[in-house]
C-alpha positions in Angstrom: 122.6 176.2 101.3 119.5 178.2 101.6 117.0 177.4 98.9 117.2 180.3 95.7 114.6 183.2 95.5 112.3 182.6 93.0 113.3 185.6 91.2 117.0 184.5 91.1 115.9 181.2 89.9 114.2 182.4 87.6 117.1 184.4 85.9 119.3 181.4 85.9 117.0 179.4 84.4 116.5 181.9 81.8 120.2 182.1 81.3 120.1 178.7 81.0 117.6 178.8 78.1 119.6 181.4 76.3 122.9 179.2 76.6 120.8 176.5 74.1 119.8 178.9 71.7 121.2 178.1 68.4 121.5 175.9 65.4 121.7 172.5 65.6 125.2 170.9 66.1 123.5 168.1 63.8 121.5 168.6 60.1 117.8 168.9 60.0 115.9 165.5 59.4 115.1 165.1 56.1 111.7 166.4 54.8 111.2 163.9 51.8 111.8 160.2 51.7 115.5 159.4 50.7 113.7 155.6 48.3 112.1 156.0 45.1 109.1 157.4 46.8 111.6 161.1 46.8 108.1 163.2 46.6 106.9 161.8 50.0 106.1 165.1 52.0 105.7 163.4 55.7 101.9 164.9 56.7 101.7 167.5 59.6 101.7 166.6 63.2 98.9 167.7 64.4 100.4 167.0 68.2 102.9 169.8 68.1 100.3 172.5 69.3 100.1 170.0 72.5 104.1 170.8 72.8 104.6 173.4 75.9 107.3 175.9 75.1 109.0 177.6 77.5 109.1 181.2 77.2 111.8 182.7 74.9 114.7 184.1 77.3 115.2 187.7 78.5 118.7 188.0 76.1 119.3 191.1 78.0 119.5 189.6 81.5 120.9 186.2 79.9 123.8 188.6 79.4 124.2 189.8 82.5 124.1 186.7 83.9 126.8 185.6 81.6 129.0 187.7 81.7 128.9 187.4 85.9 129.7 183.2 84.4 132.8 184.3 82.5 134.7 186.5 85.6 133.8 183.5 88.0 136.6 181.3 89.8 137.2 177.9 88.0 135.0 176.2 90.8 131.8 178.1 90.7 132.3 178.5 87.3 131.6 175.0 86.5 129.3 174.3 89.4 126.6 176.8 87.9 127.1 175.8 84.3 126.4 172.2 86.0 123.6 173.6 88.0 121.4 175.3 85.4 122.5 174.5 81.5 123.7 170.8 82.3 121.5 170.1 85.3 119.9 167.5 82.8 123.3 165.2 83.5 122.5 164.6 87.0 118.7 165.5 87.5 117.9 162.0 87.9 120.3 160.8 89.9 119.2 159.8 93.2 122.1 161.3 95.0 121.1 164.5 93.4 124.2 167.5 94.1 126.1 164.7 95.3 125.9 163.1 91.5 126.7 166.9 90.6 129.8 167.1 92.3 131.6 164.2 91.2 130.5 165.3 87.6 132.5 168.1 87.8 135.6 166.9 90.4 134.4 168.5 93.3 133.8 167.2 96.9 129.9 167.7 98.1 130.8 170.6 100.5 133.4 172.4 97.6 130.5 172.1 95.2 127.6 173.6 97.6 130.3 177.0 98.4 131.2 177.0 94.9 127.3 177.4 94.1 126.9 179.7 97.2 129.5 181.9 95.6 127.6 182.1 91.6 124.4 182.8 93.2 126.0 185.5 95.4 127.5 187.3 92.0 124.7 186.9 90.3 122.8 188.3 92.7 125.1 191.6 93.6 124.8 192.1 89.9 120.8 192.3 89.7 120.9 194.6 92.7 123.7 196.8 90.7 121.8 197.8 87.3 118.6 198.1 89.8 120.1 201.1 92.3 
């Protein structure tokens, strides 16, 4: 497979991003002590301005891009969901889209068309809503 355009990377990525916006699945760690020391207020860390934050995502072309997800074909379906908002389950992985593709049942060759595929329809639908 050709390597993405920026800009189409981009737009996945910030799909991606949008996908984890939410509330916790988990409660918020407590903000006083739990012992008889319950009016222990934890100081400020003064490191979170060091914290890089990824820009907060376009929701309007998140939406495009996920509603292009939903009408996809099983297969490239689950190959772009594994590409961009679970890429961190195989990132690592020395065998790379290889590692990808037995994540989500798929031979290495059915995985890279799948992917051609969801960038293709993602794609056709940026050049849509720009003519």
């Amino acid at each position: 497979m050709n390597a993405i355009e920026k800009w189409l990377d981009f737009e996945l990525r910030n799909w991606s991003r949008w996908c984890w916006i939410g509330s916790y699945p988990h409660p918020l760690p407590p903000r006083t002590c739990g012992s008889l020391e319950g009016d222990y207020i934890p100081p400020p860390w003064d490191g979170m301005d060091l914290i890089v934050r990824p820009p907060p995502p376009n929701e309007v072309n998140a939406n495009l891009v996920d509603k292009v997800w939903r009408n996809l074909p099983e297969n490239p379906k689950k190959v772009l969901r594994m590409e961009y908002p679970q890429r961190h389950l195989w990132e690592g992985a020395i065998s790379g889209h290889r590692a990808a593709a037995r994540l989500v049942g798929l031979s290495y060759r059915k995985y890279m068309d799948a992917l051609v595929v969801a960038v293709d329809r993602v794609r056709k639908a940026f050049d849509e809503i720009r003519i």
